[in-house]
C-alpha positions in Angstrom: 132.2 235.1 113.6 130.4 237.3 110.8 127.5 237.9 113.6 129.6 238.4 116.2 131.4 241.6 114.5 128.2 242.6 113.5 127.3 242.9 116.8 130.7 244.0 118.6 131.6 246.5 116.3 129.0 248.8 114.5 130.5 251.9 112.6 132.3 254.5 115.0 129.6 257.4 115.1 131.4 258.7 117.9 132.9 262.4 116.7 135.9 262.9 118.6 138.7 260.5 117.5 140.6 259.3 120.7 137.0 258.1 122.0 136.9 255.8 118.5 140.5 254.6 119.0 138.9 253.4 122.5 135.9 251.9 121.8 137.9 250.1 118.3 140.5 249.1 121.0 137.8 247.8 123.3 136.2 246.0 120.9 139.0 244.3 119.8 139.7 243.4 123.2 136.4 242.0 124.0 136.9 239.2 120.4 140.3 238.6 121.3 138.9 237.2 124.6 135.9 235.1 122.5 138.3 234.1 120.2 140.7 232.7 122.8 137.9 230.7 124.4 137.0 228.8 120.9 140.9 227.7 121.0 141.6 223.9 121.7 143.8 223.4 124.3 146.8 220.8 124.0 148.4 219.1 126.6 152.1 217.6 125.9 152.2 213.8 126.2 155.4 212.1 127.2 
């Protein structure tokens, strides 16, 4: 997970402030999705 942040989200250099609240937001987005795929799934026995 360390490596993957490392790679998704390097420090904001961008100057105006609603682009970094994007690209933060995107980035967020994008491990959220990675995240979700490492998740076991369960299926509900009867």
């Amino acid at each position: 997970m360390f490596c993957y942040k490392q790679l998704c989200i390097p420090k904001l250099t961008l100057r105006d402030f609603n682009v970094q609240v994007g690209a933060a937001l995107a980035d967020m987005k994008a491990m959220n999705k990675v995240i979700r795929f490492d998740m076991p799934v369960y299926q509900q026995t009867n």
